[in-house]
LUMKE-768489 format. One record per residue (C-alpha): residue in one letter; x, y, z. Coordinates in steps of 0.2 Angstrom, whole numbers, plus 5000, padded with zeros to 4 digits. Layout:
// residues N
<node><residu>A</residu><c1>X</c1><c2>Y</c2><c3>Z</c3></node>
...
// end
This chain:
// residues 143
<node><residu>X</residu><c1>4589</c1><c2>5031</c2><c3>5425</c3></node>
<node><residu>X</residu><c1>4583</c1><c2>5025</c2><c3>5440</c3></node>
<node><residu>X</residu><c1>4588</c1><c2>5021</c2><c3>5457</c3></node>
<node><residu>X</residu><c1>4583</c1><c2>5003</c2><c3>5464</c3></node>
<node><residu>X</residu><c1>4579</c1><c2>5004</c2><c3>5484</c3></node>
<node><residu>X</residu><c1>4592</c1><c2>4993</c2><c3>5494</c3></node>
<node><residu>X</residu><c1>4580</c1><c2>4982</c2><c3>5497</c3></node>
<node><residu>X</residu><c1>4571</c1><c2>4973</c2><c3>5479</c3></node>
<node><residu>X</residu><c1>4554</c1><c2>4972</c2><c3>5478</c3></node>
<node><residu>X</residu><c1>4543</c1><c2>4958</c2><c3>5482</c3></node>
<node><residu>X</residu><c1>4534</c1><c2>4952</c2><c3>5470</c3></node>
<node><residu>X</residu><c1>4517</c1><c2>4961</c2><c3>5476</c3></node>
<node><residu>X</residu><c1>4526</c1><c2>4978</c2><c3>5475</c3></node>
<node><residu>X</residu><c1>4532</c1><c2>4976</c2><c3>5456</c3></node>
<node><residu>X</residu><c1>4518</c1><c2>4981</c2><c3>5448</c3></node>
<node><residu>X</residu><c1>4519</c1><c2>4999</c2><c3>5458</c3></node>
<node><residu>X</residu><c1>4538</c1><c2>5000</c2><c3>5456</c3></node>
<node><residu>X</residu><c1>4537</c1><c2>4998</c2><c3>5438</c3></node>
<node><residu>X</residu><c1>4523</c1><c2>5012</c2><c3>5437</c3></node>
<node><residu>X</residu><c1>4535</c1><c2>5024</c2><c3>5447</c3></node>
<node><residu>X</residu><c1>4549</c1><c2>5020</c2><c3>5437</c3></node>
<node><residu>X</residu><c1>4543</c1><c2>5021</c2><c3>5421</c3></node>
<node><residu>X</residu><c1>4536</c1><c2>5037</c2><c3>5428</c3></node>
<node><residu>X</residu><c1>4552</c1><c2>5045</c2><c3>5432</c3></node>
<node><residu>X</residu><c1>4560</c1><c2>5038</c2><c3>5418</c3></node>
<node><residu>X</residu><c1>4548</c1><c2>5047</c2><c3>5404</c3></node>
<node><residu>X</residu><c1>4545</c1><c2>5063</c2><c3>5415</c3></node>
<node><residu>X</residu><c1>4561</c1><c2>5065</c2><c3>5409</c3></node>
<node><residu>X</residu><c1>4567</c1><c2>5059</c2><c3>5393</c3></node>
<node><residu>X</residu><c1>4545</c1><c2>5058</c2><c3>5385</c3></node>
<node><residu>X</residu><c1>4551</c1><c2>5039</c2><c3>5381</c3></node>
<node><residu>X</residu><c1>4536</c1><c2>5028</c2><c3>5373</c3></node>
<node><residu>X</residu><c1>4534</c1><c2>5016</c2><c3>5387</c3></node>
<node><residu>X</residu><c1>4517</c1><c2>5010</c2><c3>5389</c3></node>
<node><residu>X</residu><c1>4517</c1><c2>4993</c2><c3>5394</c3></node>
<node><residu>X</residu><c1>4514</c1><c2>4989</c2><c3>5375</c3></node>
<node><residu>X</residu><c1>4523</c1><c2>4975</c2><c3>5364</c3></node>
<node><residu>X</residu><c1>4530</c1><c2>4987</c2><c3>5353</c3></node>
<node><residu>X</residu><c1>4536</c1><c2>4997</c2><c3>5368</c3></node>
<node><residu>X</residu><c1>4550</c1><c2>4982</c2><c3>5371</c3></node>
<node><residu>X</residu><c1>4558</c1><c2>4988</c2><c3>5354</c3></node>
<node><residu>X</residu><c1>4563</c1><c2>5005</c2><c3>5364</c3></node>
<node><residu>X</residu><c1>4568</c1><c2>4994</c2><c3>5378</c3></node>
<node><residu>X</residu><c1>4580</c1><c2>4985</c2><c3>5367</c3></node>
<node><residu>X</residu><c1>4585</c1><c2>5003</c2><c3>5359</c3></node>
<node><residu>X</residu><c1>4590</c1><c2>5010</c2><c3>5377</c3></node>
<node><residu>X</residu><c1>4600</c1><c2>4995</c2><c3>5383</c3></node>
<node><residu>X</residu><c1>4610</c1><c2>4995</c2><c3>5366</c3></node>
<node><residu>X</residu><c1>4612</c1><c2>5014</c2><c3>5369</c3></node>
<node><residu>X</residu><c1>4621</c1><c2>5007</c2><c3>5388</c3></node>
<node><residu>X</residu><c1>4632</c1><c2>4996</c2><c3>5380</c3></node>
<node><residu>X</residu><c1>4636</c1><c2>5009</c2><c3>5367</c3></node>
<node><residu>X</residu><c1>4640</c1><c2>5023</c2><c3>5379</c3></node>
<node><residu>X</residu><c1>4653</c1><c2>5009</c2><c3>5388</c3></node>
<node><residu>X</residu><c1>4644</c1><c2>5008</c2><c3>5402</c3></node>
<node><residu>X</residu><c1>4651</c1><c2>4993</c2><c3>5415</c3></node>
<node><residu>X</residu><c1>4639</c1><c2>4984</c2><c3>5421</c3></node>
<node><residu>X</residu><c1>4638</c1><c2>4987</c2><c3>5442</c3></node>
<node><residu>X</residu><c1>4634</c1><c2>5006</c2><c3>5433</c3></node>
<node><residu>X</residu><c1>4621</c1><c2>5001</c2><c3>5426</c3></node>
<node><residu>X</residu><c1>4613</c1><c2>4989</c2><c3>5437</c3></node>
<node><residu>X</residu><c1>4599</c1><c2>5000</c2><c3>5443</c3></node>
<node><residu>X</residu><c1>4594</c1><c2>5005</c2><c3>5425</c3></node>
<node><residu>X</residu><c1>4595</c1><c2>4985</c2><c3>5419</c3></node>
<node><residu>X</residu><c1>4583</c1><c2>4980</c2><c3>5435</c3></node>
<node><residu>X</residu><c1>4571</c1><c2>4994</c2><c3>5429</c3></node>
<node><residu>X</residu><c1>4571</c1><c2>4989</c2><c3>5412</c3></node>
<node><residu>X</residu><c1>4570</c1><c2>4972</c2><c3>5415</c3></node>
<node><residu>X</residu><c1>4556</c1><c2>4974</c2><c3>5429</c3></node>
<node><residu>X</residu><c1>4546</c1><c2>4984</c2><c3>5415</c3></node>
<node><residu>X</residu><c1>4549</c1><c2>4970</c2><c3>5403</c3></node>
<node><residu>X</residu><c1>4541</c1><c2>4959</c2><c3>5417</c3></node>
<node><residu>X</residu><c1>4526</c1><c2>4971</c2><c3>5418</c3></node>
<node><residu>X</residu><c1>4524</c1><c2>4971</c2><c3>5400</c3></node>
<node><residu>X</residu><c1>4521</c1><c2>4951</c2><c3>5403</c3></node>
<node><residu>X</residu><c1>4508</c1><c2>4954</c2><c3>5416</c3></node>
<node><residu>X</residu><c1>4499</c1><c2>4965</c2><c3>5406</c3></node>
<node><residu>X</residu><c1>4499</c1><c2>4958</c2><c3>5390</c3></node>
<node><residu>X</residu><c1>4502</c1><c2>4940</c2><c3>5391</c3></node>
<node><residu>X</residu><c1>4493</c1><c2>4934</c2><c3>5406</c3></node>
<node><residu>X</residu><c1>4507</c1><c2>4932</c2><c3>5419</c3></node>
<node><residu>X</residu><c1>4506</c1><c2>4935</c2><c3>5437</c3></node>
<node><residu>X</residu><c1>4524</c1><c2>4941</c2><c3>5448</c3></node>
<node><residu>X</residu><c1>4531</c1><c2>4929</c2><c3>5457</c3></node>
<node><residu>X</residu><c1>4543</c1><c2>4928</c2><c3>5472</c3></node>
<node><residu>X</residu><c1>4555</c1><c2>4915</c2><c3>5467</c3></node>
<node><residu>X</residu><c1>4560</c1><c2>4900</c2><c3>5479</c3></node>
<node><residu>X</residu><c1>4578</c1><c2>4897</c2><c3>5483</c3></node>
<node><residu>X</residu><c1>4580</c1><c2>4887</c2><c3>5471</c3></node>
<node><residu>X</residu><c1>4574</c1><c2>4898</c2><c3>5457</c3></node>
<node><residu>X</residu><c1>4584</c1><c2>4912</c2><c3>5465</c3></node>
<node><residu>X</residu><c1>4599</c1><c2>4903</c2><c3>5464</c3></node>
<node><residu>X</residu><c1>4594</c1><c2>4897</c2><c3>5445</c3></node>
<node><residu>X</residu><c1>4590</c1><c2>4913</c2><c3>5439</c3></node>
<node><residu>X</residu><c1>4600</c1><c2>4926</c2><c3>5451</c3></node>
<node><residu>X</residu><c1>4584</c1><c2>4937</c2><c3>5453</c3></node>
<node><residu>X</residu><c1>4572</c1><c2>4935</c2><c3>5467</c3></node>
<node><residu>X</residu><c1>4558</c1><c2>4937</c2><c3>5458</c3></node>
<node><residu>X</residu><c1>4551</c1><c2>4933</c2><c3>5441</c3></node>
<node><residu>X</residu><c1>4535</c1><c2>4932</c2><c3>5430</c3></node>
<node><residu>X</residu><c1>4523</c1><c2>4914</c2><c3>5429</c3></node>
<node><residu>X</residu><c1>4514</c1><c2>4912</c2><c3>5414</c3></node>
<node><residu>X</residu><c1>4496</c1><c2>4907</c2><c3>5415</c3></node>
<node><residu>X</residu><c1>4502</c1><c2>4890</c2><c3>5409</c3></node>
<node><residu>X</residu><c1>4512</c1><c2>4890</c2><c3>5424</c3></node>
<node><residu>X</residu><c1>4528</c1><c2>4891</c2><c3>5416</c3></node>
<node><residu>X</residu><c1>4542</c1><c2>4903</c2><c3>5425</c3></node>
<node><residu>X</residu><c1>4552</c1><c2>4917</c2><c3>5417</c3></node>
<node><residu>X</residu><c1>4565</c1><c2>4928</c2><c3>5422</c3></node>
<node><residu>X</residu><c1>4563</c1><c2>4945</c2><c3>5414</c3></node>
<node><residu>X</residu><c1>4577</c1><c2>4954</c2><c3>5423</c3></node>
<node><residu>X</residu><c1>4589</c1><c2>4940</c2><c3>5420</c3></node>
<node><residu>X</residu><c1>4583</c1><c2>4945</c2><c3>5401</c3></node>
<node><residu>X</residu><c1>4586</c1><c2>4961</c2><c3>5402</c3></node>
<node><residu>X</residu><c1>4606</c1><c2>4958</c2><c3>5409</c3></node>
<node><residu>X</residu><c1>4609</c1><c2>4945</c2><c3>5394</c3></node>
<node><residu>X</residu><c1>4601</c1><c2>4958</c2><c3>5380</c3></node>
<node><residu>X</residu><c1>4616</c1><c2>4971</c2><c3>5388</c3></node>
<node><residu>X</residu><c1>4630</c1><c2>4957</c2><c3>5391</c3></node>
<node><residu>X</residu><c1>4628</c1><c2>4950</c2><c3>5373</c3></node>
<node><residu>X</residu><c1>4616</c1><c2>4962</c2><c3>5363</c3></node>
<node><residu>X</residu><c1>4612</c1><c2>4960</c2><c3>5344</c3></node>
<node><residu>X</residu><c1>4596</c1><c2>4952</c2><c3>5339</c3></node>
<node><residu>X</residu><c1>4596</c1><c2>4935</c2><c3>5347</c3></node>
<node><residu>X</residu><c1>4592</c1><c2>4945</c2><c3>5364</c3></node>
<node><residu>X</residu><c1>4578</c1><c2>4958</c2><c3>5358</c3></node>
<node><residu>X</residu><c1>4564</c1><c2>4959</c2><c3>5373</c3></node>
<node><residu>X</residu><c1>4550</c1><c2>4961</c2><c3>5359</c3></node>
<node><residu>X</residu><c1>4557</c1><c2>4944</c2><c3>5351</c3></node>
<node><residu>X</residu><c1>4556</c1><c2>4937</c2><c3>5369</c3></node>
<node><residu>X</residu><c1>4539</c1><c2>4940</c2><c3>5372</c3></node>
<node><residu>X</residu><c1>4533</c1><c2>4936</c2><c3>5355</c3></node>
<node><residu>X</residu><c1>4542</c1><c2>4920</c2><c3>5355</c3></node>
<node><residu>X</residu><c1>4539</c1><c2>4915</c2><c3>5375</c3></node>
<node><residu>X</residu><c1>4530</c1><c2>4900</c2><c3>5377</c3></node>
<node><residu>X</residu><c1>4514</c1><c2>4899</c2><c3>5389</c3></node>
<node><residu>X</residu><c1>4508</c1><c2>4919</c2><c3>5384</c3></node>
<node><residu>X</residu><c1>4490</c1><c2>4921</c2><c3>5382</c3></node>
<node><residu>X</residu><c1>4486</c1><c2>4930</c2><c3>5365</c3></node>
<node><residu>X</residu><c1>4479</c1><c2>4949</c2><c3>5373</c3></node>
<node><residu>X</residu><c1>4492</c1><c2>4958</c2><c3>5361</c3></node>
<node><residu>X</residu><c1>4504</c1><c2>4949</c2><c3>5351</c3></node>
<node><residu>X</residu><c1>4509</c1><c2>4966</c2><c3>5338</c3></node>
// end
């Protein structure tokens, strides 16, 4: 899908990462992904098609931080979050160096979302159910 640089972003580069991925990722395959709620449904639907295709997961790894840095955007843009470069000990907590705050100043991992809806899948992990569910959202878009 994509190919992550060596080095991750920070989090004042996400925002233009996740436009260029998501950019390369629909030139191609005309994917829905427009930083909408309902968009996380297709996010779900491509992971499910990784696990299906039998995918390990260090193949996959590029496509899951993509996915799950869209997820984070989707947060930003919809429910009032701001990226944030985690601290040692959140990096070490969440095995992600950055991450989302909500504007009630909780933190969430996104990426580390995204890895548990392709390690365990079914309908406990869904990203739309994340975000409708996820404490501290402003209420911009909640469909």
């Amino acid at each position: 899908m994509s190919s992550v640089d060596e080095r991750v972003p920070c989090a004042g580069e996400m925002r233009s990462w996740v436009s260029g991925f998501v950019t390369r990722l629909t030139a191609r395959n005309r994917l829905p992904l427009d930083y909408s709620v309902p968009s996380l449904r297709v996010v779900d639907f491509l992971i499910d098609g990784l696990r299906k295709g039998g995918a390990e997961h260090e193949q996959v790894r590029d496509a899951l931080f993509g996915l799950g840095a869209y997820v984070g955007e989707v947060l930003v843009r919809r429910a009032g979050a701001v990226w944030v470069d985690f601290d040692a000990d959140q990096r070490s907590y969440f095995g992600h160096p950055v991450g989302v705050r909500m504007p009630d100043g909780r933190v969430w991992n996104p990426l580390g979302k995204v890895h548990n809806r392709f390690d365990l899948g079914g309908p406990g992990e869904s990203l739309r159910t994340f975000y409708l569910t996820l404490h501290g959202r402003t209420r911009k878009d909640i469909a």
